[in-house]
N, C-alpha and C positions, 0 to 999 in steps of 0.2 A: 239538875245540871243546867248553866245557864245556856239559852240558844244564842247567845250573841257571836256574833261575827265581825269579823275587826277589819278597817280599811288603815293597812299603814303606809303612808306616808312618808319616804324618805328623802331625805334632802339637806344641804349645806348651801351655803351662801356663794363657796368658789367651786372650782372643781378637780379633780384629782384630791379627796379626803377621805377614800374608804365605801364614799354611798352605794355605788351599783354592787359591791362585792355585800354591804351590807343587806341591803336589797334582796340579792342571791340569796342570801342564809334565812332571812325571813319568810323567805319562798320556798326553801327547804324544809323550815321548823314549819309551816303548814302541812307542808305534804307527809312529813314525817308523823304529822297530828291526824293523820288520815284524812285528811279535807286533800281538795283539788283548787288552790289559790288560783284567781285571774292575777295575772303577770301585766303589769302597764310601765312600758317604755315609753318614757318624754324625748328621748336624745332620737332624733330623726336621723343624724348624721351616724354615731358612731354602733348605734342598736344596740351596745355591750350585752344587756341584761336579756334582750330578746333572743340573743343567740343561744341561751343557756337554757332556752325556753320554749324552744321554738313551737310545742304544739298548742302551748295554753298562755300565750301572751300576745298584746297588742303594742305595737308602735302609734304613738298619740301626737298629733303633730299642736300644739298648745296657742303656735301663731296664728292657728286657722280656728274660725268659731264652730266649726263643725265636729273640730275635734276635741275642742271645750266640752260642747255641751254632749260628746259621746264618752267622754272620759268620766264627767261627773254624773251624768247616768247609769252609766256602768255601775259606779262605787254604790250609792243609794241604794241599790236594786237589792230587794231581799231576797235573804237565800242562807244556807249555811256554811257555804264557803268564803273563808274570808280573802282579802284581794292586796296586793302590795305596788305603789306606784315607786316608782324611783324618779324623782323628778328633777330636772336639769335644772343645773345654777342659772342656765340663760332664761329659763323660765317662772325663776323661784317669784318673782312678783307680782309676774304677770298670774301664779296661781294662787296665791295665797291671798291677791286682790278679790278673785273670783270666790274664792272660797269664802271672806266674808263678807262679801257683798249679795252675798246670795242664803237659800234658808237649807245652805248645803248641811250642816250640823245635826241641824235640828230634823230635815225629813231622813238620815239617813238614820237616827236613832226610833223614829217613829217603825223605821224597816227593819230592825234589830242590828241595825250595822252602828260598831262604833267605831269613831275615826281616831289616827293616833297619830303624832305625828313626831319622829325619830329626826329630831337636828344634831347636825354634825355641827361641834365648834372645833374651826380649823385651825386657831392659835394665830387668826389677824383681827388686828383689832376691830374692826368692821364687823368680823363674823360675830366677835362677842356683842355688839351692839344692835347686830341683828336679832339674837338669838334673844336677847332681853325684849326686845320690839315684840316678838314672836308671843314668849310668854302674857305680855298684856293684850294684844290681840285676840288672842284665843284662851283667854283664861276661862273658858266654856267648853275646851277641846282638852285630853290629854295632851300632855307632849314630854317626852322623854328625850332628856340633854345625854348626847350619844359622846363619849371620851375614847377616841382612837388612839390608842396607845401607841399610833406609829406615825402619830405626827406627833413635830416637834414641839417642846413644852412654849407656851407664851410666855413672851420675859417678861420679868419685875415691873415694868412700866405698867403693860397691862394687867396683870394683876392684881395690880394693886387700883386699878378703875372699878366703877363703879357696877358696870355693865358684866364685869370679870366674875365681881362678887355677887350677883343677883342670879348670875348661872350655878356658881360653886354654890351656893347655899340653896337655892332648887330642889327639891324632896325627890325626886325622880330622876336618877340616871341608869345608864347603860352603859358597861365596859366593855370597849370592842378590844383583847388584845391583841398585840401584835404579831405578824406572822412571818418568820425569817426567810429570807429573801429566796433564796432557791424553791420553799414551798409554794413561795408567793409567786414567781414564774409558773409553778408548774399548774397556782389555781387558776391563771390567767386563760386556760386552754376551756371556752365556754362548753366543750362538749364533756369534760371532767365532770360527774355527778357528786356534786360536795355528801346528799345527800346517803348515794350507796356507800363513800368511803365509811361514813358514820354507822352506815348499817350494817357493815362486813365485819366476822371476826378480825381481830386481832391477826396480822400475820406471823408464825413463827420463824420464818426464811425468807430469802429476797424472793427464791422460784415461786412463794406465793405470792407476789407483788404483781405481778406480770407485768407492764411495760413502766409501772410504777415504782422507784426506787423504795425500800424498806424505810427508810430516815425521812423521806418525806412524806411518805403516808402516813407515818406515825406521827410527825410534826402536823399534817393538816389534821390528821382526825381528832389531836388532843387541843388543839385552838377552835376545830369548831364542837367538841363538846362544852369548852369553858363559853363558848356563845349563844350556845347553842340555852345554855344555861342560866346566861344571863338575858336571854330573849323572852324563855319561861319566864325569870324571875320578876321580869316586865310586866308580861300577858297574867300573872298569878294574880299580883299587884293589883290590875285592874280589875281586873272578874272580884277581887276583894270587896274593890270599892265600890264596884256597880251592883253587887249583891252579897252584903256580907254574912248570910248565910248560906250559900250555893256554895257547892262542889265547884271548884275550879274547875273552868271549861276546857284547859289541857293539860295533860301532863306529861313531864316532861320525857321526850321523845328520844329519849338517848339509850342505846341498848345495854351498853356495862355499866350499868351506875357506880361499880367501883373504879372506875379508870378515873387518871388523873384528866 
């Protein structure tokens, strides 16, 4: 089995795209994998993701060097837990600077950490010209182009750019779909464990719901198996490539595998 250990990496160009919520679920699919994820929060102001986390996550403040160089030490560091940053659109440059300007890649694969990095394209045009930037920068690094089914499509203009097509034709994606909007309130609530919804049977009654409606627990727990599913499908992918004779290093963490 392989011992590798993955640092992921999420992030978008703007804000409000799905990242911290995706974040959450990658934090989940660890712990569901029986590991104990370190949780790293960039957003100093709004903490989303550290609230959902409170005992095994850090707030990383990115403008300060102290929290540079405690953020990417952290990741490096061997172990066999793997770690998920969610990092802020305000700081997407100022990290991604650091990240190749340093031999941040290379010593964390020497620690058995491999780094991944989950871009959100938002459907502005910028974002797609980022995200093309991204791939040649780190054509040394995974990176998985993440499609949020809950933003809206990019128009014909864009698509039809060059930057548009260099994404869509990219071997590696990730479908986030989309979550209906009453579920999507109630995921909003960071003490909500996405995790035990996933882990509980099936309710047959509302009185098994407890303060959680039947329709919405059913709605969240069948969007994060299908994520839950495509996050495996991700992590499979890699343990693939990184050792294509090795047992995948997780499998997939979902309790009914016949549910939709």
């Amino acid at each position: 089995m392989s011992e590798t250990s993955y640092a992921a990496i999420v992030t978008s160009v703007h804000g409000r795209t799905g990242k911290t919520l995706l974040s959450r679920v990658i934090a989940e699919y660890f712990i569901l994998s029986d590991q104990v994820p370190a949780v790293f929060d960039t957003d100093t102001i709004e903490r989303s993701l550290s609230e959902c986390f409170p005992d095994q996550s850090f707030v990383v403040d990115l403008a300060d060097v102290r929290g540079q160089m405690a953020l990417f030490d952290s990741l490096v560091q061997p172990g066999p837990d793997s770690r998920v940053v969610d990092l802020s659109h305000l700081s997407y440059r100022r990290f991604f600077d650091l990240m190749r300007d340093t031999d941040f890649i290379a010593e964390a694969r020497r620690n058995g950490v491999e780094p991944v990095i989950f871009f959100i394209a938002d459907r502005n045009r910028d974002s797609f010209e980022q995200g093309r930037v991204l791939l040649e920068r780190f054509a040394d690094c995974t990176v998985a182009i993440v499609d949020n089914a809950h933003l809206r499509r990019a128009t014909s203009a864009i698509r039809f750019s060059l930057d548009y097509q260099v994404l869509e034709a990219y071997d590696l994606h990730l479908h986030m779909p989309s979550l209906d909007p009453v579920a999507a309130s109630v995921v909003e609530d960071p003490t909500l464990s996405l995790g035990d919804i996933l882990r509980a049977p099936i309710p047959l009654n509302s009185a098994d719901c407890g303060d959680l409606a039947l329709n919405a627990r059913a709605s969240i727990r069948g969007w994060m198996v299908r994520l839950v599913r495509e996050i495996h499908r991700v992590t499979h992918s890699l343990d693939t490539r990184l050792a294509p004779e090795a047992i995948p290093l997780l499998e997939a963490p979902v309790a009914h595998r016949s549910d939709a």
